[in-house]
C-alpha positions as CSV (number, residue, x, y, z in Angstrom):
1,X,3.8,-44.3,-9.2
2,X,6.8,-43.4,-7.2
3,X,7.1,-39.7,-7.0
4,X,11.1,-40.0,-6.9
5,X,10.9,-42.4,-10.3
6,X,13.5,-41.4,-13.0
7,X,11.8,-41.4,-16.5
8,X,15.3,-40.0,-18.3
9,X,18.8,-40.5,-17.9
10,X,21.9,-39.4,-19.6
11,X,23.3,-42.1,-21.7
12,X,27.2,-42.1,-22.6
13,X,28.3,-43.8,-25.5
14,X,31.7,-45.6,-24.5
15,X,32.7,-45.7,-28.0
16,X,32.9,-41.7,-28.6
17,X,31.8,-39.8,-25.5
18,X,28.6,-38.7,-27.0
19,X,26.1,-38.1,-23.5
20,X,22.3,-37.5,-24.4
21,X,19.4,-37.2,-21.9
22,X,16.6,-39.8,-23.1
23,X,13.7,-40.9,-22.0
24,X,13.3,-44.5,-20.5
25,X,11.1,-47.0,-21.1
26,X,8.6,-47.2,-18.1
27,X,7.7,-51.3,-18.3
28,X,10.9,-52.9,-20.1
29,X,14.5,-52.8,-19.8
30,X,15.9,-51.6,-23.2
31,X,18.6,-54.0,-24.7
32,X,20.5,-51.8,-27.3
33,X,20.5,-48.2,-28.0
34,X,22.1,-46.8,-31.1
35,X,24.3,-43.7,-30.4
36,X,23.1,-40.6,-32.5
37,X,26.6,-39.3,-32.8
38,X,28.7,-42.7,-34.0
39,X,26.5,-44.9,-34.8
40,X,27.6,-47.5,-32.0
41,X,24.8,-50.1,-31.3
42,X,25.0,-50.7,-27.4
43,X,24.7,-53.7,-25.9
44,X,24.0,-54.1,-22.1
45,X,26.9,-55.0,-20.2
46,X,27.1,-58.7,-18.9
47,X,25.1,-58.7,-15.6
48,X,23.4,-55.7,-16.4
49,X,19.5,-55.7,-17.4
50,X,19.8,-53.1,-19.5
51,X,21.6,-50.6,-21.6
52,X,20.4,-47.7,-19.0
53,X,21.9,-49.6,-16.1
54,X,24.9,-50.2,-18.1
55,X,25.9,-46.7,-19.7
56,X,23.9,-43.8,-18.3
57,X,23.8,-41.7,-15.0
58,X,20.7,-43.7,-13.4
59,X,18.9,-47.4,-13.7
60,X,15.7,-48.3,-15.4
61,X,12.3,-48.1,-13.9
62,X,11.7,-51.3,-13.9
63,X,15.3,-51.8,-11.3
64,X,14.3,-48.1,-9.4
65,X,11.5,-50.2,-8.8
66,X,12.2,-53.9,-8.0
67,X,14.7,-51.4,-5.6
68,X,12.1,-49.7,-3.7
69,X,10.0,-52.8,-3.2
70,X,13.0,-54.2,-1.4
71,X,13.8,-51.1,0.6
72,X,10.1,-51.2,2.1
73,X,10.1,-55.0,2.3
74,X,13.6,-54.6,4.8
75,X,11.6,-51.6,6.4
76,X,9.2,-53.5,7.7
């Protein structure tokens, strides 16, 4: 596993500002994430794989990933 591999992010719910660090699933992109403050059910954003990618500080594994195989791929 990629040593520089985020496993949490801070999340911000657009509804009510509410930010909380959580932990991200490792091998799936996570479609809808309730807000523990409001009660808000994200969705991910059109174009977006994810509620991660959509509303928090850092992408999912799964795009960190797919990322850094494309980085080495144009390395080489």
């Amino acid at each position: 596993m990629d040593k520089n591999l985020k496993t949490s992010a801070t999340i911000t719910c657009p509804r009510c500002g509410f930010i909380k660090k959580e932990k991200m699933p490792m091998d799936a992109c996570q479609f809808f994430y309730k807000c523990t403050n409001c009660g808000e059910l994200l969705k991910s954003k059109e174009g977006e794989c994810c509620v991660f990618c959509s509303y928090s500080d850092s992408k999912c594994p799964p795009k960190q990933i797919d990322a850094a195989i494309k980085d080495k791929v144009n390395d080489n």
